[in-house]
Structure formats: structure tokens, C-alpha cells
C-alpha positions in Angstrom: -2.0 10.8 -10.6 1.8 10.4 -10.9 3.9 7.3 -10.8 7.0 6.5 -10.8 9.5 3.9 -9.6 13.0 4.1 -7.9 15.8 1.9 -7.3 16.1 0.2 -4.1 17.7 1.5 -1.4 16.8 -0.3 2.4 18.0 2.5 4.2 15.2 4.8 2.3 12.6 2.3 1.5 10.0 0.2 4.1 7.6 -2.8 3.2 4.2 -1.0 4.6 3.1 -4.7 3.7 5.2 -6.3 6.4 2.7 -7.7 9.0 4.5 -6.1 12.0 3.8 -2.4 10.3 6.0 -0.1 8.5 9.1 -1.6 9.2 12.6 -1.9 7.1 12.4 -4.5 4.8 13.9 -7.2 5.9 14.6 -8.7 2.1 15.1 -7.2 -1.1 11.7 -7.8 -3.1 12.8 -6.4 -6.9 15.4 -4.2 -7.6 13.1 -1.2 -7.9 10.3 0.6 -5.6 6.9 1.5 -6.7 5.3 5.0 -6.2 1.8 6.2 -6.9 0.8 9.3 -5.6 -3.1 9.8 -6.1 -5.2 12.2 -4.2 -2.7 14.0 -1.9 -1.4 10.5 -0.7 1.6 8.5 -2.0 2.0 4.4 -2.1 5.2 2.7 -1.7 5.3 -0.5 -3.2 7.8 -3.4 -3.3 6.5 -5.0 -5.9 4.1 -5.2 -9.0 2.0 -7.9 -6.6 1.7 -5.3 -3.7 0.0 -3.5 -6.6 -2.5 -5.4 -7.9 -3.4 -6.7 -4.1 -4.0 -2.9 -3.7 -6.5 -2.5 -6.6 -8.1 -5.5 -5.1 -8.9 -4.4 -1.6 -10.2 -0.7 -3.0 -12.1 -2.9 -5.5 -13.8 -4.7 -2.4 -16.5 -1.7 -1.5 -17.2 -3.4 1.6 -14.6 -5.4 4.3 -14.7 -7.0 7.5 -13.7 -5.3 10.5 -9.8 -5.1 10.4 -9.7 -5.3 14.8 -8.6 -7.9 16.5 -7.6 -9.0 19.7 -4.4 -7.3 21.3 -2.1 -7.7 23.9 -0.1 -5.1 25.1 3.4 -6.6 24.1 2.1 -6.9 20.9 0.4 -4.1 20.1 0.3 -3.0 16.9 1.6 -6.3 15.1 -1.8 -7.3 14.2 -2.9 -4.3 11.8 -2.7 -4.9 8.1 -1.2 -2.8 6.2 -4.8 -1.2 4.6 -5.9 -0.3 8.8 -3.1 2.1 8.3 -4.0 4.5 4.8 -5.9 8.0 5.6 -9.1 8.1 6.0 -9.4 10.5 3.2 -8.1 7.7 0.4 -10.7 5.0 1.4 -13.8 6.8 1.4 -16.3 8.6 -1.2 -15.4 9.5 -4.6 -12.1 10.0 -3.5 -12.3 6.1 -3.4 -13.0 5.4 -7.0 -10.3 8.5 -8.1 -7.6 6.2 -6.1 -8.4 2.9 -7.7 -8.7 4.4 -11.3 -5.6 5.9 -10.6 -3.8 2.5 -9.1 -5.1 0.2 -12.3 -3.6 3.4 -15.0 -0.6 2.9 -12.9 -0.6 -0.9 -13.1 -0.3 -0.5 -16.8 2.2 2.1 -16.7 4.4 0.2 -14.9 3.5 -2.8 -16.1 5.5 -1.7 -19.6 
């Protein structure tokens, strides 16, 4: 597990949180970005909240399906930003490896 943050920059950075996808940010959420990079995948953060709201849905072992009804205009807008990690971070032990790794990061960051 490495973290790490970086400062701002919304030509580099995207809110992955933003309900309409990975889009540019459309405000400034703290003056740095958070990284955690934890079993070959990296999170990008705005924020110490997008953090622990993390943790919590990998702390959830079991959630509701994330489909929804679509129209084609639209499509896409509806997925939350969790519909969109690898498959290989959400499942198994590799599961439990990423949410250790988010809470040790947490209180890393957290200093």
C-alpha cells in the first residue's frame, strides 16, 4: 500500500465521485488530492470524506444492485462512482487487503 497526496491541479485531477462519472471537477474540494494505490489499483480522492465513504462501502460485504433505469441520452449519468472500480479490488481477499489498506491510509493522512 502506498499513499500519497498532491496539490490540486483541475487540469490533472477528476472527482470520480461526481454523479455524472469521471468528469473534471467542477469545484475545488481542498487544496490537495488524495492517492492510495492498493492491490495494483490507485484511488483518487478529493477529499478526506471521499475517504472514509470509501472504507464504508468496502466495509458493507453485501449491496444492492447499483442498475437502474436508463435512457439513451442519459446513459451513463446514473452509475455511482463504486459501479465503476475493477472487478479485481471488490472481490475475495483482495477485498479485505484494499480496505485495511484504505483505513492505514485514513490515518496516514489523517496526520
Amino acid at each position: 500500500m502506498k499513499c500519497w497526496t498532491e496539490p490540486f491541479d483541475p487540469h490533472r485531477h477528476v472527482d470520480h465521485f461526481h454523479p455524472g462519472g469521471a468528469t473534471g471537477r467542477a469545484r475545488e474540494v481542498g487544496p490537495v488530492q488524495y492517492f492510495v494505490k492498493v492491490a495494483g489499483f490507485t484511488f483518487e480522492l478529493a477529499s478526506l470524506e471521499q475517504l472514509r465513504e470509501t472504507i464504508a462501502w468496502f466495509a458493507t460485504p453485501i449491496h444492492r444492485s447499483s442498475r437502474a433505469p436508463v435512457f439513451e441520452p442519459e446513459k451513463g449519468e446514473w452509475q455511482p462512482w463504486h459501479a465503476r472500480l475493477p472487478a479485481k479490488v471488490k472481490k475475495g481477499a483482495r477485498r479485505e487487503r484494499v480496505l485495511k489498506a484504505l483505513r492505514a491510509a485514513l490515518e496516514e493522512l489523517s496526520r
